[in-house]
C-alpha positions in Angstrom: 0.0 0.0 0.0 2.6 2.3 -0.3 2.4 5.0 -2.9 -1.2 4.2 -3.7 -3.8 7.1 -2.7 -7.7 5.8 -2.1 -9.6 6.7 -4.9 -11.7 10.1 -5.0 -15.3 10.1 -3.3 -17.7 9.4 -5.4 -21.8 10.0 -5.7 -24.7 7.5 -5.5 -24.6 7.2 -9.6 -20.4 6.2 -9.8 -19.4 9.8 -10.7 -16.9 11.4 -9.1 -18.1 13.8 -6.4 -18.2 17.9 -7.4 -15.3 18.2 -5.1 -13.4 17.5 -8.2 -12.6 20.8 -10.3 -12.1 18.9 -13.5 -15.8 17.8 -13.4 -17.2 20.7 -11.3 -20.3 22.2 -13.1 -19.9 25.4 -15.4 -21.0 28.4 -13.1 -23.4 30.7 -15.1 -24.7 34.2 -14.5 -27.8 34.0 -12.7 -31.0 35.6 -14.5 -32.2 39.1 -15.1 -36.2 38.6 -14.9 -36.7 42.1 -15.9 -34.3 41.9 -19.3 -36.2 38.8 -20.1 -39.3 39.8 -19.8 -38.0 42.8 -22.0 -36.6 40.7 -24.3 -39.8 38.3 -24.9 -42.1 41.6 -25.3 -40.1 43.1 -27.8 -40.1 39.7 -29.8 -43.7 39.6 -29.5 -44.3 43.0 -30.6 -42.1 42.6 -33.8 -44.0 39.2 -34.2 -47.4 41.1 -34.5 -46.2 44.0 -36.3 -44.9 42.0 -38.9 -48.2 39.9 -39.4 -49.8 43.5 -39.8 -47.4 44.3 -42.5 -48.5 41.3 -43.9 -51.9 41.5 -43.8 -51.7 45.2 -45.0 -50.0 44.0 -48.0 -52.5 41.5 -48.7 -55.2 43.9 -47.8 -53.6 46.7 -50.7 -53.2 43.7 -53.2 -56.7 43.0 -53.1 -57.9 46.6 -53.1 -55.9 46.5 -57.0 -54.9 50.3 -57.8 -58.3 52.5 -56.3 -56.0 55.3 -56.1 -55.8 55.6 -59.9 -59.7 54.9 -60.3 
């Protein structure tokens, strides 16, 4: 037994435990609620301002050229 170390701790599923830095999980910024919820209304708005566009293009190529009648 000399020169051997005891292997690392490990979890319940055979992993080694988080002590370990090599397979310690990534740490990641925590949330902004309030620059999320920005970010989803100002998708949703674009969303629905381009269907508008859409249907008002649709809506003029229907009404042909009344401008000129």
């Amino acid at each position: 037994m000399t020169g051997e170390t005891a292997p690392g701790p490990q979890s319940a599923a055979g992993a080694p435990d988080a002590g370990d830095s090599a397979s310690a999980p990534v740490q990641t910024a925590p949330l902004n609620a309030v620059a999320l919820a920005k970010e989803v209304v100002l998708e949703r708005l674009e969303n629905l301002l381009e269907w508008l566009l859409r249907r008002l293009k649709r809506y003029r190529a229907g009404r042909g050229d009344w401008w000129e009648k």
